[in-house]
C-alpha positions as CSV (number, residue, x, y, z in Angstrom):
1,X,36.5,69.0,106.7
2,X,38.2,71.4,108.9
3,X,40.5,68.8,110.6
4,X,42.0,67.1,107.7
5,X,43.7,71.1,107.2
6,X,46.4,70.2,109.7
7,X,47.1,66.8,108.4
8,X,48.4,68.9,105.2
9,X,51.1,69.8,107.1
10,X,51.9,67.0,109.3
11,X,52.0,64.2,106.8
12,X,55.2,65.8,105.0
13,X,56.0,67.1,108.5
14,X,55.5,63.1,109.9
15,X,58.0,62.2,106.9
16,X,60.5,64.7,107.9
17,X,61.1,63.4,111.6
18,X,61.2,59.6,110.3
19,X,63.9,60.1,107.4
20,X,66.1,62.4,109.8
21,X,65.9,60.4,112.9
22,X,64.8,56.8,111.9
23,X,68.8,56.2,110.6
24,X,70.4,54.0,108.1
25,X,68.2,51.2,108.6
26,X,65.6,53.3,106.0
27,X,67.9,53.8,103.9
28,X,66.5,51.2,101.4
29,X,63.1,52.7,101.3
30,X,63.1,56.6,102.8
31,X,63.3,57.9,99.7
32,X,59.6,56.3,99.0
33,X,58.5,56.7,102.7
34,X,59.5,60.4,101.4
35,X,57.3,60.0,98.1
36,X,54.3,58.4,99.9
37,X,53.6,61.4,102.5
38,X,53.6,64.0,99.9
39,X,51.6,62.3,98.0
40,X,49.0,61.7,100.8
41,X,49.4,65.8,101.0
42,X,48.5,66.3,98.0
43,X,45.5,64.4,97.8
44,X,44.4,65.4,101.5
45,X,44.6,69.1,99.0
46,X,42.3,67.6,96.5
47,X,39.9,66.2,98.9
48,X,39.9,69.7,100.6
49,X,39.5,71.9,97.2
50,X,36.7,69.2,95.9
51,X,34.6,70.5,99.5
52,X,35.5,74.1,98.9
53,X,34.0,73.7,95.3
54,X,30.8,72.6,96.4
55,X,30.3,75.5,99.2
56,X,29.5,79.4,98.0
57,X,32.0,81.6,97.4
58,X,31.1,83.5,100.9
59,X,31.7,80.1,102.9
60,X,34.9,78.9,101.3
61,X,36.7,80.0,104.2
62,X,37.7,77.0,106.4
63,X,39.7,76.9,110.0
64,X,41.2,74.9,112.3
65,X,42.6,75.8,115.2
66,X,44.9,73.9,117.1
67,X,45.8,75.6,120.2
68,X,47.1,79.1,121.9
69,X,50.6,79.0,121.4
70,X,51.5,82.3,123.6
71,X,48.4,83.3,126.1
72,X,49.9,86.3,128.0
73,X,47.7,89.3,128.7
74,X,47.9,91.2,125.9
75,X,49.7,89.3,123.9
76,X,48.1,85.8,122.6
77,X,49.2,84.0,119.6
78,X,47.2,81.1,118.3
79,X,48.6,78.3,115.9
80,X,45.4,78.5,113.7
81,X,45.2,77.3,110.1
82,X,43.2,79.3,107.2
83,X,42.6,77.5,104.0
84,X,40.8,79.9,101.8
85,X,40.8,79.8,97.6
86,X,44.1,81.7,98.3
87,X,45.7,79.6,100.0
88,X,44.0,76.5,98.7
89,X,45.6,77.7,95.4
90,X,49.1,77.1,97.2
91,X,48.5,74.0,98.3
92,X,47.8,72.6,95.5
93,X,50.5,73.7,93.8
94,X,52.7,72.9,96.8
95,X,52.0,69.6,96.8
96,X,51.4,68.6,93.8
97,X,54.8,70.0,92.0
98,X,56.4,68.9,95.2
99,X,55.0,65.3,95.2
100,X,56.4,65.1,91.2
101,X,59.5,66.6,92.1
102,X,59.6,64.2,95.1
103,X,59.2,60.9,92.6
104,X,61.8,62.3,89.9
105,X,64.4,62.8,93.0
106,X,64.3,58.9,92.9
107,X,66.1,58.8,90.1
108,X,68.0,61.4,89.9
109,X,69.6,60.9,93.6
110,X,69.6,57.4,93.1
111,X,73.2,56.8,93.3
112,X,73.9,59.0,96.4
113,X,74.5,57.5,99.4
114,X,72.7,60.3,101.8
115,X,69.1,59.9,99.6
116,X,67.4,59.4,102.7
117,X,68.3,62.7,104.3
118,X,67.9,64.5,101.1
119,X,64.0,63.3,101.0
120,X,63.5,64.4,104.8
121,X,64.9,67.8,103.9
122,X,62.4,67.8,101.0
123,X,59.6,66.9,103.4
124,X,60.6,69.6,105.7
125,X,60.7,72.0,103.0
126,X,57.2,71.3,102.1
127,X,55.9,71.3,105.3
128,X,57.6,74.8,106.0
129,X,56.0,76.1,103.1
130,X,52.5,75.0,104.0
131,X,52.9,76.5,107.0
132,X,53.3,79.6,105.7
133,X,50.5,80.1,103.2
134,X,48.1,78.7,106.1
135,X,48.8,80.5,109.1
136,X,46.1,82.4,110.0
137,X,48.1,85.6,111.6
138,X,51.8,86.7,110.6
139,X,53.6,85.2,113.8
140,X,52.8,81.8,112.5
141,X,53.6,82.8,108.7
142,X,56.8,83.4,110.3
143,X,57.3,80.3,111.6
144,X,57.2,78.6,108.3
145,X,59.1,81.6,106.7
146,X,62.1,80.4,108.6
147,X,61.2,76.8,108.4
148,X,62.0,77.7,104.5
149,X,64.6,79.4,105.2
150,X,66.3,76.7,107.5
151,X,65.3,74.1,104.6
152,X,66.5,75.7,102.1
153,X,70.3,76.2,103.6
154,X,70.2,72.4,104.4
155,X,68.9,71.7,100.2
156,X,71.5,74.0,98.8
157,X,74.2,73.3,101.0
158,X,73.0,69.1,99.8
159,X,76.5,68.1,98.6
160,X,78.4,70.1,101.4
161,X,81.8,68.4,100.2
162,X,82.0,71.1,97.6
163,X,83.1,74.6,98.2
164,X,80.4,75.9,95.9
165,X,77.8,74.5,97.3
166,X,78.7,75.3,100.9
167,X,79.0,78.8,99.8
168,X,76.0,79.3,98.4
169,X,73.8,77.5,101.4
170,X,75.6,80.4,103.1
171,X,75.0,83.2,101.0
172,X,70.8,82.5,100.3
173,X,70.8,82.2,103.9
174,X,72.5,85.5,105.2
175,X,70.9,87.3,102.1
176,X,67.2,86.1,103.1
177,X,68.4,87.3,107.0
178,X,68.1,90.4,105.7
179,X,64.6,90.6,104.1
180,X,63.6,88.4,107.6
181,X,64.4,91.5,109.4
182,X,61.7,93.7,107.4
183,X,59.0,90.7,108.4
184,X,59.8,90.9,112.0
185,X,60.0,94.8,112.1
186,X,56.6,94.2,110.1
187,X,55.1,92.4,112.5
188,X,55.8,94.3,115.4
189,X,54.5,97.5,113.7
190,X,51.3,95.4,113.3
191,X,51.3,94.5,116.7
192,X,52.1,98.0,118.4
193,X,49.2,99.6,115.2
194,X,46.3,96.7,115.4
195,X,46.7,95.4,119.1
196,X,46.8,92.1,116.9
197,X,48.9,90.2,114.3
198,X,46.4,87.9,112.8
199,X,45.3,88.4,109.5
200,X,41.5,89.1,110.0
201,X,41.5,92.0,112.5
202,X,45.0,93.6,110.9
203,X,43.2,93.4,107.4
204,X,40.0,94.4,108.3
205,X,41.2,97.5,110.5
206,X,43.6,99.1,107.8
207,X,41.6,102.2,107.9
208,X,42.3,102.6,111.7
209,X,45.9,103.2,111.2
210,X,47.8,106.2,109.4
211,X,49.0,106.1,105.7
212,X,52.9,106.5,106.9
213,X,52.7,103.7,109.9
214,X,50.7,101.3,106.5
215,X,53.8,102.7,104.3
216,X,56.6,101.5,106.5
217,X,54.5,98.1,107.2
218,X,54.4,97.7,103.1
219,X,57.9,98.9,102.8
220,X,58.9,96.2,105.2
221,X,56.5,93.7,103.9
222,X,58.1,94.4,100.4
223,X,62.0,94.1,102.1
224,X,60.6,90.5,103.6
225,X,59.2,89.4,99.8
226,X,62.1,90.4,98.1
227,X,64.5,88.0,100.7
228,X,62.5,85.4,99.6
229,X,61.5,86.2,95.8
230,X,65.0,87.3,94.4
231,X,63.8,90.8,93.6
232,X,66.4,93.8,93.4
233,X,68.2,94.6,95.6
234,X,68.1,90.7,97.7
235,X,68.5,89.0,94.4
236,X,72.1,87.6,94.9
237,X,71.7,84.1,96.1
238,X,69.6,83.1,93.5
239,X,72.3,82.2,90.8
240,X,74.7,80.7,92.9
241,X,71.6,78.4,94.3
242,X,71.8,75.8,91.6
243,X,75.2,74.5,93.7
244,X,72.4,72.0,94.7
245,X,70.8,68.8,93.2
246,X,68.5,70.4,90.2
247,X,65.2,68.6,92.4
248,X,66.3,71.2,94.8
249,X,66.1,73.7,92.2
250,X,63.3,73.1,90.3
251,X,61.5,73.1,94.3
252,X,63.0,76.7,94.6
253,X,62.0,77.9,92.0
254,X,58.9,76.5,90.5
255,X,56.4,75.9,93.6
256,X,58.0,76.8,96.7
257,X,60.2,79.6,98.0
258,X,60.6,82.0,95.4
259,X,56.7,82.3,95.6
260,X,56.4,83.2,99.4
261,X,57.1,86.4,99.0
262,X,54.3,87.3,95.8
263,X,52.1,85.0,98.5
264,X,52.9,87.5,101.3
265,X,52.1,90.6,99.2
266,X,48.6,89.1,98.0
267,X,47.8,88.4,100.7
268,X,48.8,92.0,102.7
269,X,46.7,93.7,99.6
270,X,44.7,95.7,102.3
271,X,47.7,97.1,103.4
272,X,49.1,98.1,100.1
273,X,45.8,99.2,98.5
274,X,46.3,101.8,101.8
275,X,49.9,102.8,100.9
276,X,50.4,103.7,97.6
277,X,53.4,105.1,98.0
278,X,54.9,101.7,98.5
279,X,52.6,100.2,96.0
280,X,54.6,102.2,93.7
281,X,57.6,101.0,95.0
282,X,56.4,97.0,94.3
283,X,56.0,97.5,91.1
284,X,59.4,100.1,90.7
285,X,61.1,96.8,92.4
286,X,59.1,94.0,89.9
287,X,59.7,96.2,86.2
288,X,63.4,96.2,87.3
289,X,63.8,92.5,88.2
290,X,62.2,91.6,85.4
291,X,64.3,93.2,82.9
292,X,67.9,92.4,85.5
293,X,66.8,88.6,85.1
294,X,66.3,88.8,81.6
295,X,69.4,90.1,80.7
296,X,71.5,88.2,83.2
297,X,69.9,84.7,81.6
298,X,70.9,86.1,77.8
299,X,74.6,85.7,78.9
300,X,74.6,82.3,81.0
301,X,76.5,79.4,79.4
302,X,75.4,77.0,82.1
303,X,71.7,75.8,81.9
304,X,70.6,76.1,85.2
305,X,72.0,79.3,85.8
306,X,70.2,80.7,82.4
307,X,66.9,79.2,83.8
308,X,67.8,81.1,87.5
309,X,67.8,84.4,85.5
310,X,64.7,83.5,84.1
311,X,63.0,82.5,87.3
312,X,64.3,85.7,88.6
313,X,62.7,87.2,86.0
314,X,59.5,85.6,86.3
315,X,58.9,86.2,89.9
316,X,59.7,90.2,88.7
317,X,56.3,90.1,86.5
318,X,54.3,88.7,89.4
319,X,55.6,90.9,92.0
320,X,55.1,93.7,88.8
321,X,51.2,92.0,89.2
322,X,51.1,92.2,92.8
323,X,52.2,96.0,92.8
324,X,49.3,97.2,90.6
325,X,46.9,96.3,93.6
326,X,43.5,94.9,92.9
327,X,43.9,95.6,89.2
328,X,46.6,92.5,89.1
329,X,46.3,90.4,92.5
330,X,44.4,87.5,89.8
331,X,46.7,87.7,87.2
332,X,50.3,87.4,90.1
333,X,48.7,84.4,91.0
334,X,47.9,82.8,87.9
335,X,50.9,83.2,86.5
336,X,52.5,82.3,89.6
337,X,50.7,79.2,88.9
338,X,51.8,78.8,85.1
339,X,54.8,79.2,86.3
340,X,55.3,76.8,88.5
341,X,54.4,74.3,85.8
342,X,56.1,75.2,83.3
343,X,59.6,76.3,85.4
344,X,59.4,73.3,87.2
345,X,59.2,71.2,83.9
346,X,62.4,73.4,82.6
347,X,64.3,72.5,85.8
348,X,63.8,68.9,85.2
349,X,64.6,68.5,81.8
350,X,67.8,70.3,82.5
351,X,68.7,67.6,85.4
352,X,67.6,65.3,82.5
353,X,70.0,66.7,80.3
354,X,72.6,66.9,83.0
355,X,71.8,63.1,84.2
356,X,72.7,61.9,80.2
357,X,76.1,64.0,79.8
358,X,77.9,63.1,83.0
359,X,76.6,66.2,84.9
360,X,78.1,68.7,82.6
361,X,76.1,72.2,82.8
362,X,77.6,74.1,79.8
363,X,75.5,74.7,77.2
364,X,78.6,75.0,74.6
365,X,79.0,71.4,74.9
366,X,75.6,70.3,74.2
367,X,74.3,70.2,71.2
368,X,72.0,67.9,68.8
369,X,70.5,66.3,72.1
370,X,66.7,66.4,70.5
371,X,67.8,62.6,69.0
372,X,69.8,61.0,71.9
373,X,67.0,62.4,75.0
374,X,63.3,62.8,72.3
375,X,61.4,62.7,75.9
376,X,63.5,65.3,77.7
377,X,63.4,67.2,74.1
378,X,59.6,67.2,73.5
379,X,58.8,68.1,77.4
380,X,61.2,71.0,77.6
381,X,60.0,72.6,74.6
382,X,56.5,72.7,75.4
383,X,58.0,74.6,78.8
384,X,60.3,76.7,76.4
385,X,57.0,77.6,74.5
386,X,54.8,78.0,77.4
387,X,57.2,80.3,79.4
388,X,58.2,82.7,76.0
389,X,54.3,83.0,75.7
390,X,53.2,81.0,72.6
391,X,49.7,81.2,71.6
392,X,47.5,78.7,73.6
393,X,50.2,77.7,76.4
394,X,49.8,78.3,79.8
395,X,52.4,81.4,79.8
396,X,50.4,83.2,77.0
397,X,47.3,83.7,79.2
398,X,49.3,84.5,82.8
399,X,51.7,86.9,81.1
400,X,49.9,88.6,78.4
401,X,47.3,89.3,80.9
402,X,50.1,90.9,83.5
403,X,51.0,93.1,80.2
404,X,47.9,94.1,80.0
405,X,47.2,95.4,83.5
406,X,50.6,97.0,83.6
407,X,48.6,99.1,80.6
408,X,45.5,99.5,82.7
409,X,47.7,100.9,85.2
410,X,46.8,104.3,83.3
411,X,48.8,107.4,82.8
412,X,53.0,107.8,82.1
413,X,53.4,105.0,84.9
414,X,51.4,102.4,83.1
415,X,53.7,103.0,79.6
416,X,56.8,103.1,81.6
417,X,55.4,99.7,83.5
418,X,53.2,98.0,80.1
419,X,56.8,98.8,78.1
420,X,58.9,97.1,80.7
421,X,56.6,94.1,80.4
422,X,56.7,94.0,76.8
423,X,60.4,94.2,76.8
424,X,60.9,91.4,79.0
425,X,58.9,89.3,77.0
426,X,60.9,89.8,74.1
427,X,64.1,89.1,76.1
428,X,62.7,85.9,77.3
429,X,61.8,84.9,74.2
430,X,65.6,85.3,72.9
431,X,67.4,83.5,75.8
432,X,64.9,80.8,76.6
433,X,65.3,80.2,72.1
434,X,68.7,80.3,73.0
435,X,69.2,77.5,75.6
436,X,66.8,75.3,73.1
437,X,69.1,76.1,70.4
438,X,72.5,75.5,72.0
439,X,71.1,72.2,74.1
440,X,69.1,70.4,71.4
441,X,69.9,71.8,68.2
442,X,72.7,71.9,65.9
443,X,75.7,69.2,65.5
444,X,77.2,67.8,68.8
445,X,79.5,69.7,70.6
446,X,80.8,67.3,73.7
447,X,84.5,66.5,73.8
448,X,86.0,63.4,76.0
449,X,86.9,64.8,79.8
450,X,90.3,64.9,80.9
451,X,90.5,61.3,81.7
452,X,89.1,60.5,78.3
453,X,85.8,59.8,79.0
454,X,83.2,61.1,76.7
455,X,79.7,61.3,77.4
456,X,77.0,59.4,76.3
457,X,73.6,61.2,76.3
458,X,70.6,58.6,76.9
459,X,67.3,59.0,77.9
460,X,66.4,59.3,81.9
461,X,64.3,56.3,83.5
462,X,60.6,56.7,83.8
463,X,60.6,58.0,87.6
464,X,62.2,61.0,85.3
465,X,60.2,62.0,82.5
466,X,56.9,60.5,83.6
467,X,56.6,64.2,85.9
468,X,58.2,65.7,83.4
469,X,55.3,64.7,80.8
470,X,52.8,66.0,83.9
471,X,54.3,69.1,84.2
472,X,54.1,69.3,80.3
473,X,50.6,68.8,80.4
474,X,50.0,71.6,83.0
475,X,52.7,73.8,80.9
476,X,50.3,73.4,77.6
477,X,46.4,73.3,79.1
478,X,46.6,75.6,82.6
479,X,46.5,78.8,81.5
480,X,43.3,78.0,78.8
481,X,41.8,75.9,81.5
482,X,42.4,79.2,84.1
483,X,41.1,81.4,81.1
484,X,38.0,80.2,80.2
485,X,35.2,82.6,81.5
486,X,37.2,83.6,83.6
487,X,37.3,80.4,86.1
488,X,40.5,81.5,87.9
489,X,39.4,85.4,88.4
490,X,36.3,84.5,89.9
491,X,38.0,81.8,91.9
492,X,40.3,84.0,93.8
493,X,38.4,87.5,93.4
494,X,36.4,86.8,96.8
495,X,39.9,86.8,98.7
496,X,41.8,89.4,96.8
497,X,39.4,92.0,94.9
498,X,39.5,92.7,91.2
499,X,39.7,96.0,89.5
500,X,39.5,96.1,85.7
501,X,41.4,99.4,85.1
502,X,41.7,101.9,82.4
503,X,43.8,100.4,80.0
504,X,44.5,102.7,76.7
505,X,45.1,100.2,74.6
506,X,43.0,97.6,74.2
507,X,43.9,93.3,74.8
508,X,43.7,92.7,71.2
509,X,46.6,95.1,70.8
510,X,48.7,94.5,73.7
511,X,48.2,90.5,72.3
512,X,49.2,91.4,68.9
513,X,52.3,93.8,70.2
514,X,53.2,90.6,72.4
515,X,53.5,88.6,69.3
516,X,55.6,90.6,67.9
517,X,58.4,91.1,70.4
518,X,58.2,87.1,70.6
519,X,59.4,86.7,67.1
520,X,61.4,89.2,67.0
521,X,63.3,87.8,69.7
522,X,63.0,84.0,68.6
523,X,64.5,85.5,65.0
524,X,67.2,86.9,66.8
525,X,68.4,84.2,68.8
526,X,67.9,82.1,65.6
527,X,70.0,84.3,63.7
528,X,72.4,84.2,65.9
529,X,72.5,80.8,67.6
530,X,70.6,78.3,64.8
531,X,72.3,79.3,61.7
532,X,75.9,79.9,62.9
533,X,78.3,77.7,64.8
534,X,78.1,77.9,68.5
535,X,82.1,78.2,69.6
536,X,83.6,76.2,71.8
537,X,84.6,79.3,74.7
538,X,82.3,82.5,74.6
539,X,83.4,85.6,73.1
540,X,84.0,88.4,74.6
541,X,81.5,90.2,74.1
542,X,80.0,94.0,74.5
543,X,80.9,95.5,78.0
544,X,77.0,94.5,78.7
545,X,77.5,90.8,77.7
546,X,80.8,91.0,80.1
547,X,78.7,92.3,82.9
548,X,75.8,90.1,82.6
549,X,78.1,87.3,82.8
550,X,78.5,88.2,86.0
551,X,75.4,88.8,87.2
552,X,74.9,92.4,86.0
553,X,77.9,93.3,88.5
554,X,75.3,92.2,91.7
555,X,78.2,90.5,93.4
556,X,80.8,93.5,93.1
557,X,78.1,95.9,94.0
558,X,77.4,94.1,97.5
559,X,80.7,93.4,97.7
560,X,82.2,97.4,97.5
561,X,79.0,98.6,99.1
562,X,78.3,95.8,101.9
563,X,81.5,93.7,102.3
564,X,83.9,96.5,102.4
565,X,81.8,99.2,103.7
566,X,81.1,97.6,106.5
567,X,84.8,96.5,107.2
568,X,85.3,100.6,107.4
569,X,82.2,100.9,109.4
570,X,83.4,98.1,111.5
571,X,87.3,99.9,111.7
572,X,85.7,102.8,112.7
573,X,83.5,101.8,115.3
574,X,86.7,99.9,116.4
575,X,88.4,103.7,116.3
576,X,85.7,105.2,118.1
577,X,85.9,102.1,120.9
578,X,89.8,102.4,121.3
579,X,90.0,106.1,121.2
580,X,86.5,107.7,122.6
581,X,84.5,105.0,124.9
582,X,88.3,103.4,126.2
583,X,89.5,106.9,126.6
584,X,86.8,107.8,128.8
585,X,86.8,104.9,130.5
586,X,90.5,104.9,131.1
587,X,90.6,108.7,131.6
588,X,88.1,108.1,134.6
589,X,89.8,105.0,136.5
590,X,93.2,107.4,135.8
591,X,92.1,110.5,137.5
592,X,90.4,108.6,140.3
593,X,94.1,106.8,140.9
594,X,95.7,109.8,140.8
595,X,93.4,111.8,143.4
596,X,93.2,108.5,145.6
597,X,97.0,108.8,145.4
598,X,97.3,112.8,146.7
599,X,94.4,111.7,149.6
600,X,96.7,109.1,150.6
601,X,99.7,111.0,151.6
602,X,97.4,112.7,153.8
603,X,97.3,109.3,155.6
604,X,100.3,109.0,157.0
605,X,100.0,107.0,160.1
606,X,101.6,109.9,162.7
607,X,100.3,111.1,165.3
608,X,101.6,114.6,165.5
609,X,100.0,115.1,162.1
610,X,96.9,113.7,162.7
611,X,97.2,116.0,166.2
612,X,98.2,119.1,164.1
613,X,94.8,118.3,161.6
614,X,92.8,118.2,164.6
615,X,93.9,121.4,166.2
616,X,93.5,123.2,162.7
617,X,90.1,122.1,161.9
618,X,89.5,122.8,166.0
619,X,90.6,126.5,165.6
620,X,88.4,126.7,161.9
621,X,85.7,125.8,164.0
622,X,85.8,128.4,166.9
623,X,86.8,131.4,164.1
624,X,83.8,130.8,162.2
625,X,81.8,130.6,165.3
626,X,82.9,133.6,166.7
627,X,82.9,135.3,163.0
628,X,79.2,134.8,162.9
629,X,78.1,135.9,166.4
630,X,80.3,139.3,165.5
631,X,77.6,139.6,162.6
């Protein structure tokens, strides 16, 4: 079974050089060619986690290696794949969101002309990502950590025509530059602490090293996830990513990028257990986000851009997860997995939305669309109740268990973290009400455009909704199916360690208190959005609504800080050039032209001088000579 690992990766991989390089003649059928090889992906997965069910949990470890990609003395770097119940976990989810989102991009890009390309770009995305959760050392994680990276500036940056979108393929990639940086400096660390940068001697050797050289590999580690996750303070591009087509979002955000960086923290948990100094910082980092998200989706008119802040917010409980060490590694990834179901399935039934009214995103103009779109209505609210955490959805089980090991956390920094979760929850459960009010509740709101066309919600064709209804399915029985005895805990604990914790409250509470926020945010958002009229143009609003309309003031911040400090920093270095390093320079090559200038006048080219030199130097000789023979 070990050599059907790499053909994970090259079937999407395969489908990526023929859609980009077979030309227009595939233009008829890439967009199935496309389909087909992540499918076959998804059920090489399938074939691969059916053999890793029927082995012991000690022997679920599978690899494959390929060859030596760098064999110096040294230094050697292998391109070696690991499939493990971590990383089988990924794959699955990879895939299979990826194949669905794959066949509802059929539809929904059926009318562009440049479908083909769009498919290969999918299928380079998902070959990216598998590289990266199944390298088997950190150089190769990189690999597909840029392969993402590259991806997902060519998926955002889709419709290039537009400003926006070019814009923001720019922005996710420069901001993501950044976190790269603290994966690279990570990596070298590793190399200059453990000799090595694969993940079995680095992980098994963490007691080798020194708490501050594990620190600043975390710290970096963390910079690297938050690049990729949208945490605080590399959280910018996220927003302005839904410039691309919504399959391009849901991707981002449900089974792909956004989860590298939870994927890279899980699986460093040796070297955070070790530094938990910046353990605490992971979880500092995941209770902000959480909370930022929340509050930025409250305030977004447009759809997508609500469900970005929500994503955002999401990824902030996992990383939250991920932070408490072995007492939430589980619990990160299940509801990473939830999530990916149930976000996904959002994503999608907003494109639905969008693909009935003439690709308008404002909520304000919706309205009433439960009777025109039933299908895109039914599957969206079982996401809306999975991800706000009703009772028996998948989002109930991932989160409330996160809640509860913030508790377990023990002490004033599980209450500060437990009541950060709980908060959260109660904002989600107000802004997610609030897009289900404003989109399908309540009379219409859509006016004819200004060249008097006025839309005409229908109901998307069934390469649309029939992964919608999928992902439904997966939003309503994952979580119970993770839940029961256990299954998912004892699936991953082999790879990642469990911890119960100290929790001083018990789960009964924390479930109750749960329940409460929920409808105390569900009753506000009714009270405010279900039994009143939603206007036409926003209000303005409290100086907080104001700012989360603009992204909590993320934008401005990098802008004052980054932008224009480093046009003063730049100025000043330009200063210090002109004035210091030129001056030097200049002030050298001038004094040498100067005494070049007195030494040549002694140069004169007559005799009697040269004559007159020679008879002085003669007579400086003989003085001194006699001089010293008088002593």
């Amino acid at each position: 079974m070990e050599n059907l690992i790499a053909l994970l990766v090259a079937a999407p991989l395969l489908g990526a050089v023929v859609l980009l390089c077979g030309g227009r003649r595939l233009d008829a059928v890439g967009h199935w060619i496309g389909t087909l090889l992540s499918s076959a992906s998804f059920v090489i997965g399938v074939v691969l986690f059916t053999d890793l069910l029927g082995k012991n949990a000690e022997h679920r470890t599978l690899m494959q290696h390929l060859w030596t990609w760098v064999p110096v003395e040294g230094f050697q770097a292998d391109v070696t794949f690991r499939l493990d119940q971590l990383s089988m976990t990924f794959v699955l989810l990879i895939t299979g969101v990826g194949s669905l989102i794959h066949l509802y991009s059929v539809g929904y890009m059926e009318h562009d002309e440049r479908r083909r390309r769009f498919f290969g770009y999918l299928n380079l995305f998902l070959a990216a990502m598998l590289i990266l959760v199944l390298a088997d050392n950190y150089l190769l994680l990189y690999v597909g950590w840029e392969g993402v990276g590259l991806a997902s500036y060519l998926l955002i940056g889709f419709w290039q025509h537009k400003p926006s979108a070019a814009t923001a393929a720019k922005k996710a990639f420069l901001v993501n530059r950044v976190g790269d940086m603290g994966l690279s400096i990570a990596i070298m660390l590793m190399f200059t602490t453990f000799g090595t940068f694969a993940f079995g001697p680095v992980l098994s050797h963490v007691g080798d090293a020194s708490e501050g050289k594990l620190t600043g590999i975390a710290l970096m580690l963390l910079l690297a996830a938050c690049g990729k996750s949208a945490q605080v303070p590399l959280q910018s591009w996220l927003g302005d990513a839904m410039e691309g087509p919504t399959p391009v979002s849901a991707l981002i955000h449900a089974a792909t990028m956004v989860t590298a960086g939870v994927y890279l923290i899980v699986r460093s948990g040796a070297i955070f257990n070790a530094a938990p100094d910046a353990q605490l910082v992971v979880t500092v980092v995941g209770a902000v986000t959480l909370l930022f998200g929340a509050i930025v989706g409250c305030a977004k008119d447009d759809i997508k851009k609500a469900l970005a802040g929500s994503t955002m917010s999401q990824i902030g409980y996992m990383v939250l997860a991920a932070g408490l060490g072995p007492i939430g590694y589980v619990f990160a990834i299940m509801h990473l997995v939830t999530h990916g179901f149930f976000k996904a399935g959002l994503f999608l039934g907003a494109g639905s939305v969008m693909h009935g009214m003439n690709d308008e995103v404002d909520m304000r103009k919706y309205g009433g669309l439960r009777k025109y779109m039933p299908v895109t209505f039914i599957t969206f609210g079982l996401g809306y109740l999975a991800i706000i955490g009703f009772p028996g959805l998948s989002g109930f089980f991932s989160k409330d268990k996160i809640i509860e090991a913030a508790f377990a956390k023990g002490g004033t920094e599980g209450w500060i973290l437990g009541g950060a979760a709980l908060l959260g929850a109660a904002i989600t459960a107000f802004y997610m009400t609030r897009v289900m009010l404003m989109t399908f509740f309540g009379e219409k709101r859509w006016q004819p455009d200004e060249n008097g066309h006025e839309p005409h919600p229908h109901e998307s064709p069934r390469t649309m909704t029939i992964p919608m209804i999928v992902l439904a399915f997966g939003s309503v029985f994952a979580g119970g199916i993770f839940g029961i005895g256990d299954r998912f805990l004892h699936w991953l604990e082999p790879v990642t360690g469990h911890e119960e914790g100290n929790s001083p409250v018990s789960a009964l509470t924390v479930t109750l208190a749960t329940m409460v926020v929920l409808v105390i945010g569900v009753a506000i958002a009714w009270a405010q959005y279900g039994r009143r009229p939603v206007p036409a143009v926003a209000p303005r609003g409290s100086l907080l609504t104001r700012a989360a309309r603009r992204d909590l003031l993320q934008d401005d911040f990098n802008h004052v800080v980054l932008v224009r400090g480093g046009e003063h920093l730049t100025r000043s270095l330009v200063y210090v050039d002109h004035t210091l390093v030129d001056g030097v320079v200049n002030g050298t090559a001038a004094s040498m032209g100067g005494l070049s200038g007195r030494l040549r006048k002694l140069q004169n080219g007559y005799a009697r001088s040269y004559a007159v030199s020679m008879f002085g130097g003669a007579a400086i000789l003989v003085a001194a000579t006699l001089l010293m023979r008088a002593v």
